[in-house]
Jmol script that loads the backbone (N, CA, C; Angstrom):
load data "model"
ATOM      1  N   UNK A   1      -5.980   4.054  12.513  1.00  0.00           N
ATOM      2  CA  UNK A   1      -5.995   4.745  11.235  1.00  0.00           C
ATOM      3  C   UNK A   1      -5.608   3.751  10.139  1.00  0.00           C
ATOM      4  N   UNK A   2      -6.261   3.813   8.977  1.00  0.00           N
ATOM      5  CA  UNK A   2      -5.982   2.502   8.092  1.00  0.00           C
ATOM      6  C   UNK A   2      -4.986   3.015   7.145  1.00  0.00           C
ATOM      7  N   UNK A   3      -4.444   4.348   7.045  1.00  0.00           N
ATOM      8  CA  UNK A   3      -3.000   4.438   5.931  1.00  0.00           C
ATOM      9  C   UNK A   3      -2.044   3.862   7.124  1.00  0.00           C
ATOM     10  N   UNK A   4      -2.015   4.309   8.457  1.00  0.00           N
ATOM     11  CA  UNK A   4      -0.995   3.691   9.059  1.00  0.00           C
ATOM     12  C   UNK A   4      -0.778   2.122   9.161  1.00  0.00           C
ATOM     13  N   UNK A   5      -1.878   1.300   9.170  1.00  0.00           N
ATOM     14  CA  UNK A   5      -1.798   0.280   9.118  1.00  0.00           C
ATOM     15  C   UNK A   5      -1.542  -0.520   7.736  1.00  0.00           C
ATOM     16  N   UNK A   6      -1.797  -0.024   6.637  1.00  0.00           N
ATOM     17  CA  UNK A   6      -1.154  -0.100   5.604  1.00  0.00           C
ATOM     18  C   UNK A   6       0.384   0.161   5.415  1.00  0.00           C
ATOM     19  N   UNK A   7       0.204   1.262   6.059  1.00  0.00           N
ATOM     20  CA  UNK A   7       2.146   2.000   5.558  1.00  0.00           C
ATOM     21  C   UNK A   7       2.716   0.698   6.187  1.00  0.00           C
ATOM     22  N   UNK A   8       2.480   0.377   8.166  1.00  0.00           N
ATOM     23  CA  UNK A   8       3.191  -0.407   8.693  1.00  0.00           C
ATOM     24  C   UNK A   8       3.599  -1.847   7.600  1.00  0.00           C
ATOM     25  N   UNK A   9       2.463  -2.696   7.221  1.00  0.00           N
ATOM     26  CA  UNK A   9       2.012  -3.517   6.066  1.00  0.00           C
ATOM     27  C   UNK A   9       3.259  -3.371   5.035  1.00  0.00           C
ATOM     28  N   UNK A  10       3.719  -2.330   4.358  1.00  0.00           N
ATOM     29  CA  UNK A  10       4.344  -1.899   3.313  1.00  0.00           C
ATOM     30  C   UNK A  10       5.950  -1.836   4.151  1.00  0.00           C
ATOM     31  N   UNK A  11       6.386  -1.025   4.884  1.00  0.00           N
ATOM     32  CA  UNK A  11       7.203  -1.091   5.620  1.00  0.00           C
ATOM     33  C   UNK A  11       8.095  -2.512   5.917  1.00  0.00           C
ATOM     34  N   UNK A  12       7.345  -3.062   6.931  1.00  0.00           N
ATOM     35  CA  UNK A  12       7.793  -4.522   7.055  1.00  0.00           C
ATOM     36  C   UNK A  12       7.655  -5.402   5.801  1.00  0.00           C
ATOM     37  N   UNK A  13       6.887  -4.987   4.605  1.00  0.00           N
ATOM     38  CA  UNK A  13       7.471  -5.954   3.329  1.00  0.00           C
ATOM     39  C   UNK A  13       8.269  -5.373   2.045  1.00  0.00           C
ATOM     40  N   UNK A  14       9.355  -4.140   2.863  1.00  0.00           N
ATOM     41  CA  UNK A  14       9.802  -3.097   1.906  1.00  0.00           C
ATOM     42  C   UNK A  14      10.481  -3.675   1.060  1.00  0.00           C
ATOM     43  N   UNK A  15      10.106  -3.513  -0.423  1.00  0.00           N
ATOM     44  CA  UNK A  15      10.758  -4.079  -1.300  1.00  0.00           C
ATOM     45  C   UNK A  15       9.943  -5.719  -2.234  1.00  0.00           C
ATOM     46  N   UNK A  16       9.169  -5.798  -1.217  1.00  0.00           N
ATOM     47  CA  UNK A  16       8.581  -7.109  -1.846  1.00  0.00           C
ATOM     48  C   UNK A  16       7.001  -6.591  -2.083  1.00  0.00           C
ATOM     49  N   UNK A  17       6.527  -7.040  -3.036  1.00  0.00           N
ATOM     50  CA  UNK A  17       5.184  -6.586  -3.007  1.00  0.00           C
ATOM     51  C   UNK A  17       4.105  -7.753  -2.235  1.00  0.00           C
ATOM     52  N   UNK A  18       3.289  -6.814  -1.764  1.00  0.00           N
ATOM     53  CA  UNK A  18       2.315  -7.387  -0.487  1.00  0.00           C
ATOM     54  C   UNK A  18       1.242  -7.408  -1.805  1.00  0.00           C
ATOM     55  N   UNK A  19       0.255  -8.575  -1.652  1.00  0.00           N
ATOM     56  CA  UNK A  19      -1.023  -8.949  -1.952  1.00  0.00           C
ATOM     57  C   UNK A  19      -1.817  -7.801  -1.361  1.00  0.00           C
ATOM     58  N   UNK A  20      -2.822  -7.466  -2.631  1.00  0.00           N
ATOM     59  CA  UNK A  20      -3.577  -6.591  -2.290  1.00  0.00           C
ATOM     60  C   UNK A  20      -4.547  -7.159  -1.654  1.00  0.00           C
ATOM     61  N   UNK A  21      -5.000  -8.559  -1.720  1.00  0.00           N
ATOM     62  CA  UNK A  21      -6.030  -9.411  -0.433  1.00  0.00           C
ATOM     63  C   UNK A  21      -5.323  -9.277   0.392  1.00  0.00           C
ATOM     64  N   UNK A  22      -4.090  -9.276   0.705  1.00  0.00           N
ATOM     65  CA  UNK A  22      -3.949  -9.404   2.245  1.00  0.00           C
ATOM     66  C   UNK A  22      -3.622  -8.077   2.955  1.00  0.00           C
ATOM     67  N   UNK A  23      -3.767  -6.958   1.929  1.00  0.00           N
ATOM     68  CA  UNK A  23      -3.960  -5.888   2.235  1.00  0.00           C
ATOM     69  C   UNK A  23      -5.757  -5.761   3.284  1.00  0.00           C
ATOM     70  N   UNK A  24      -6.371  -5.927   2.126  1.00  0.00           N
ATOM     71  CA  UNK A  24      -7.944  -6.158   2.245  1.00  0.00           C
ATOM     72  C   UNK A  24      -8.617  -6.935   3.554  1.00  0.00           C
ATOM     73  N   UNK A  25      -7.379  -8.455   3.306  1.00  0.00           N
ATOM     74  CA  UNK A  25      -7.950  -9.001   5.048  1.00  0.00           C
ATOM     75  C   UNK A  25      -7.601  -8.380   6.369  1.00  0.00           C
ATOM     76  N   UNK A  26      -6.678  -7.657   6.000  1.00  0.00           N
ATOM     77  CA  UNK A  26      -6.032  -6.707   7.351  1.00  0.00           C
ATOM     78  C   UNK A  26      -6.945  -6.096   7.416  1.00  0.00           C
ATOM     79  N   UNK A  27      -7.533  -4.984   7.165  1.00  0.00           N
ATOM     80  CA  UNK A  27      -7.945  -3.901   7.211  1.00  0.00           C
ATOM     81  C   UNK A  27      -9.352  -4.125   7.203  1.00  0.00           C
ATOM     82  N   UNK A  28     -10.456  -5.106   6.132  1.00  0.00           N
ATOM     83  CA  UNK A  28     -11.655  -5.008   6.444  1.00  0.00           C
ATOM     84  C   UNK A  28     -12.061  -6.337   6.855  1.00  0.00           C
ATOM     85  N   UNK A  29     -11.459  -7.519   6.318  1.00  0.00           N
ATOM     86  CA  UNK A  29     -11.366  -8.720   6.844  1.00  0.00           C
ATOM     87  C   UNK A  29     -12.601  -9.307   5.552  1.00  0.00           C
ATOM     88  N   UNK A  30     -11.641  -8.871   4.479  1.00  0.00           N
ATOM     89  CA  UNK A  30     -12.943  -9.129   3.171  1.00  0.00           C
ATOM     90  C   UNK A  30     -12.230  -8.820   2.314  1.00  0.00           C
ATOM     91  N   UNK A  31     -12.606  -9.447   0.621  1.00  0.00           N
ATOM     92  CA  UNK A  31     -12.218  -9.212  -0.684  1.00  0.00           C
ATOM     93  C   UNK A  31     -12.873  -9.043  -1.556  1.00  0.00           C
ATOM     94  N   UNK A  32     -13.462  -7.891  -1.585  1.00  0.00           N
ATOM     95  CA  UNK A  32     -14.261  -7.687  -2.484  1.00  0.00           C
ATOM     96  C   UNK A  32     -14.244  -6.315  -3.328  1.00  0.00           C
ATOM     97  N   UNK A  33     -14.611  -6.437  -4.346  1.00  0.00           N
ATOM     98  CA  UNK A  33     -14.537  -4.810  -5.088  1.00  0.00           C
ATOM     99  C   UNK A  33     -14.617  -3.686  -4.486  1.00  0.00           C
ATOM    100  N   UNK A  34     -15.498  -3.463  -3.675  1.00  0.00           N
ATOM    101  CA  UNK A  34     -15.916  -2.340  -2.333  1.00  0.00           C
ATOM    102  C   UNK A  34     -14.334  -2.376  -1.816  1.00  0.00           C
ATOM    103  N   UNK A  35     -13.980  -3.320  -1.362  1.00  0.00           N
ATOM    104  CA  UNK A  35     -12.794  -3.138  -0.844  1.00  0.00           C
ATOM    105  C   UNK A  35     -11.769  -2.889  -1.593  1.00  0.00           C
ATOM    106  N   UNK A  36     -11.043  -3.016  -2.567  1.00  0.00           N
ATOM    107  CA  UNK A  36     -10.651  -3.021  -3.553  1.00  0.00           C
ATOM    108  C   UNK A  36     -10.614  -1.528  -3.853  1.00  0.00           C
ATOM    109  N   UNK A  37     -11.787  -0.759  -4.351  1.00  0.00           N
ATOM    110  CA  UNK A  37     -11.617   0.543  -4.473  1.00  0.00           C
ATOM    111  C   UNK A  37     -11.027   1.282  -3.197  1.00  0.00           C
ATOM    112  N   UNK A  38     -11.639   1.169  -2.221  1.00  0.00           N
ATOM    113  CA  UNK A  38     -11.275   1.713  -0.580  1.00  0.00           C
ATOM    114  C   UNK A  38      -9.623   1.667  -1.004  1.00  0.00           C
ATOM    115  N   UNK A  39      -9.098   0.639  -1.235  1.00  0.00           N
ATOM    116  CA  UNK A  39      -7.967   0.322  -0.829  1.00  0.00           C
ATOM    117  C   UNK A  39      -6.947   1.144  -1.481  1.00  0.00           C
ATOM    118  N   UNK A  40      -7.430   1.257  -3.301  1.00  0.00           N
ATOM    119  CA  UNK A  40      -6.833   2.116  -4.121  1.00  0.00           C
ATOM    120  C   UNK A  40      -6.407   3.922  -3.517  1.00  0.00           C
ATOM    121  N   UNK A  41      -7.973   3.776  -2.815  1.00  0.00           N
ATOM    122  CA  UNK A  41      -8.199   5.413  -2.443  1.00  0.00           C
ATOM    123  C   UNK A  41      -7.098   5.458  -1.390  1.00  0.00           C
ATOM    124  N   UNK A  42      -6.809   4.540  -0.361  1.00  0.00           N
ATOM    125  CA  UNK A  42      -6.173   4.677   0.765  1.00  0.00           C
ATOM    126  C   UNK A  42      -4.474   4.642   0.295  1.00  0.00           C
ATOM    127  N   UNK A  43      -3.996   3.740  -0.355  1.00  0.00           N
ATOM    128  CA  UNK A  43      -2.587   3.686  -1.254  1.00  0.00           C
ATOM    129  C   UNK A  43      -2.700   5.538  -1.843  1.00  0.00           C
ATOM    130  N   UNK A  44      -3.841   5.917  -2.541  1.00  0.00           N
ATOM    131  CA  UNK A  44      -3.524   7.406  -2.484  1.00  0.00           C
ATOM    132  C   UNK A  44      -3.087   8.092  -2.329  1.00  0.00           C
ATOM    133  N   UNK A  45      -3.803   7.716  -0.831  1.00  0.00           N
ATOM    134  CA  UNK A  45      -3.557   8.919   0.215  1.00  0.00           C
ATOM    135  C   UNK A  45      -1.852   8.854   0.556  1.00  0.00           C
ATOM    136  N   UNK A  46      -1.454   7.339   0.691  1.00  0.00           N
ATOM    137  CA  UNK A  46      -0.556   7.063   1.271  1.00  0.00           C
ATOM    138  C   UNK A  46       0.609   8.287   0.232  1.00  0.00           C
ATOM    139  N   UNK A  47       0.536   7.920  -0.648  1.00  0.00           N
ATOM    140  CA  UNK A  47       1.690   8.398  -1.814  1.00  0.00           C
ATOM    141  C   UNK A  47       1.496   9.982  -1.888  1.00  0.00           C
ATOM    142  N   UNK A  48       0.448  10.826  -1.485  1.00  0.00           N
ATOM    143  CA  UNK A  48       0.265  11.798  -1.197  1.00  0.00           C
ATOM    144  C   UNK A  48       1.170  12.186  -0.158  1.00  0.00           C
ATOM    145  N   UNK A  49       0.782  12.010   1.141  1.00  0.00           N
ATOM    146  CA  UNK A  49       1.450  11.985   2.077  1.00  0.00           C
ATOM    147  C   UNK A  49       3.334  11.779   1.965  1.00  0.00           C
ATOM    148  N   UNK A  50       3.488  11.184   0.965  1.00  0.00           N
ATOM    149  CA  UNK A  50       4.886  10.999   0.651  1.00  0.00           C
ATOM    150  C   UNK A  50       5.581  11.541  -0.262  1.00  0.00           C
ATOM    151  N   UNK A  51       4.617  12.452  -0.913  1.00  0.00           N
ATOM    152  CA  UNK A  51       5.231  12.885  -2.067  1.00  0.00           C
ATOM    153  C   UNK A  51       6.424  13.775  -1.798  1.00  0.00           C
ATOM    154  N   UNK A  52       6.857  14.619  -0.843  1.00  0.00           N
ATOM    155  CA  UNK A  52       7.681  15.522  -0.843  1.00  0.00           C
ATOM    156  C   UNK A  52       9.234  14.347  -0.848  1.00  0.00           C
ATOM    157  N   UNK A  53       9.214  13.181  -0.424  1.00  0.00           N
ATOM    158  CA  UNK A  53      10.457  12.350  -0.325  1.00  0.00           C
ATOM    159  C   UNK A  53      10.752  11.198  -1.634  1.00  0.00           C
ATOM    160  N   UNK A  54      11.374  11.747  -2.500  1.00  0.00           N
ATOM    161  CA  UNK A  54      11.782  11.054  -3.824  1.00  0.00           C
ATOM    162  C   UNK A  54      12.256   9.927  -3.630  1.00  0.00           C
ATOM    163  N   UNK A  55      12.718   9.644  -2.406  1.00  0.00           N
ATOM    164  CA  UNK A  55      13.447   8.330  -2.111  1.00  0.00           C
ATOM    165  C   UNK A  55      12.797   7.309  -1.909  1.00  0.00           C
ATOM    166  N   UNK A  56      11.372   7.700  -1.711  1.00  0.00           N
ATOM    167  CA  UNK A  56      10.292   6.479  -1.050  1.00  0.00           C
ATOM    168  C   UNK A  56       9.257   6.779  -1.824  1.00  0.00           C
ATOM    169  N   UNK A  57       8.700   5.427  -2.409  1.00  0.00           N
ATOM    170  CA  UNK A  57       7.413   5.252  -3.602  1.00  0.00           C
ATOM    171  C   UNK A  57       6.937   4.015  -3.327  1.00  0.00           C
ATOM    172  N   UNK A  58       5.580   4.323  -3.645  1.00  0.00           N
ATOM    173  CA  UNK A  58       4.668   3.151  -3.576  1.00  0.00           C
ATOM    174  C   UNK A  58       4.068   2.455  -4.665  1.00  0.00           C
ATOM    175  N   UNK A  59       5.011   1.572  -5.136  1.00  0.00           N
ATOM    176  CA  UNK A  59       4.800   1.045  -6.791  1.00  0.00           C
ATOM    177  C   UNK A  59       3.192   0.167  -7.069  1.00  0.00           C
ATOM    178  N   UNK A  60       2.401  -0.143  -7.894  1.00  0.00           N
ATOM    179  CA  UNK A  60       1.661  -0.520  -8.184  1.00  0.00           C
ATOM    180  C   UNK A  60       2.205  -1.913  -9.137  1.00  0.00           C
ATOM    181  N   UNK A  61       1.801  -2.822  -8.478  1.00  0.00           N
ATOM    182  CA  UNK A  61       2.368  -4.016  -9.306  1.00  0.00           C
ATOM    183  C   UNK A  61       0.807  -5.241  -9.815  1.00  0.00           C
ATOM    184  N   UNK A  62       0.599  -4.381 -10.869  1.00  0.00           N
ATOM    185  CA  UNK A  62      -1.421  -4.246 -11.346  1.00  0.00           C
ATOM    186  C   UNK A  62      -1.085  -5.734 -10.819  1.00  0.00           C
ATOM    187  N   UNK A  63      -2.486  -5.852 -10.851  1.00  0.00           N
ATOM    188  CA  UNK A  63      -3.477  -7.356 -10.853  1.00  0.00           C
ATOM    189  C   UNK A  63      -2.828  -7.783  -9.570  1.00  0.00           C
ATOM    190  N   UNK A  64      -1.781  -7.705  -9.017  1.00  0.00           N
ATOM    191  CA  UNK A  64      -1.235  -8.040  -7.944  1.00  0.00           C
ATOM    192  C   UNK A  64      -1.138  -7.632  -6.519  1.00  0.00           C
ATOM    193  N   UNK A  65      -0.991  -6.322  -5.944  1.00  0.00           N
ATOM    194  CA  UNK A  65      -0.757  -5.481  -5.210  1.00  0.00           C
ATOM    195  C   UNK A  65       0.352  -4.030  -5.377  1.00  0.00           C
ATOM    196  N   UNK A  66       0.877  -3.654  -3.913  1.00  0.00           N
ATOM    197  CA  UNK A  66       1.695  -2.962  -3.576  1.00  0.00           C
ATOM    198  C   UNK A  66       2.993  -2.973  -3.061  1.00  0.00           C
ATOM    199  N   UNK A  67       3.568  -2.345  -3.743  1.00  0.00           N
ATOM    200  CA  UNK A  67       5.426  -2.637  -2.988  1.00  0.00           C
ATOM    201  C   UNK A  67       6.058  -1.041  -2.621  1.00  0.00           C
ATOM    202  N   UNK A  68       6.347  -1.128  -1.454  1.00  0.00           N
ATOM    203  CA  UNK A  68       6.701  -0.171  -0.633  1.00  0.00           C
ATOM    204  C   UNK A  68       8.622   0.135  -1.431  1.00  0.00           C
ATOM    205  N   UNK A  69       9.204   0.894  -2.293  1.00  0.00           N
ATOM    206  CA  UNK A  69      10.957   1.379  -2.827  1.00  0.00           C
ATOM    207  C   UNK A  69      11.158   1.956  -1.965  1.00  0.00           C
ATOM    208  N   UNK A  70      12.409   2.256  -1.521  1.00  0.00           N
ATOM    209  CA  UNK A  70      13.009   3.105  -0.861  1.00  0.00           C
ATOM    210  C   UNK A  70      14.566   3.090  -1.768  1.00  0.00           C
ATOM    211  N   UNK A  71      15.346   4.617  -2.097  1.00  0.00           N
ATOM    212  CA  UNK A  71      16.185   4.202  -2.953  1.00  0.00           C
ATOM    213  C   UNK A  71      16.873   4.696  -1.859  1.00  0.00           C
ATOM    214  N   UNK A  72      18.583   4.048  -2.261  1.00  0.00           N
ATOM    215  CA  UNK A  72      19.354   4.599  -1.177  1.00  0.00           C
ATOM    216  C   UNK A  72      19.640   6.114  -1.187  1.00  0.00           C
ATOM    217  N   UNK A  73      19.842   7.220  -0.783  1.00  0.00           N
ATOM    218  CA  UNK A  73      20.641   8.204  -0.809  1.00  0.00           C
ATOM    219  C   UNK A  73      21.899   8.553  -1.083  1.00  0.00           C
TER     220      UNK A  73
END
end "model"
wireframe off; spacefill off
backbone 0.3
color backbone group
């Protein structure tokens, strides 16, 4: 499943933001706009899936990628 393999991705770089290419080479093994949108849609889903837990967000750090917050409790 590619949100899980993303989340994992985000997880192990919690707090640091991951390259959205190396998001892209994981998952399709390519960088390209096609991918690029996919990827947006899939971060989506991800933050969907998470919305009920305030403690955990999936920041957008433009032109750059994704960084997995977790605040303490």
């Amino acid at each position: 499943m590619i949100e899980a393999k993303l989340l994992k991705e985000l997880i192990i770089n919690a707090g640091y933001t991951v390259d959205a290419s190396t998001m892209m080479q994981l998952i399709w093994q390519r960088d390209d706009p096609y991918s690029r949108n996919s990827l947006h849609g899939f971060i989506h889903k991800l933050r969907h899936y998470l919305w009920h837990d305030p403690s955990i967000s999936i920041l957008n750090q433009r032109g750059i990628g994704y960084m997995l917050a977790v605040k303490s409790r």
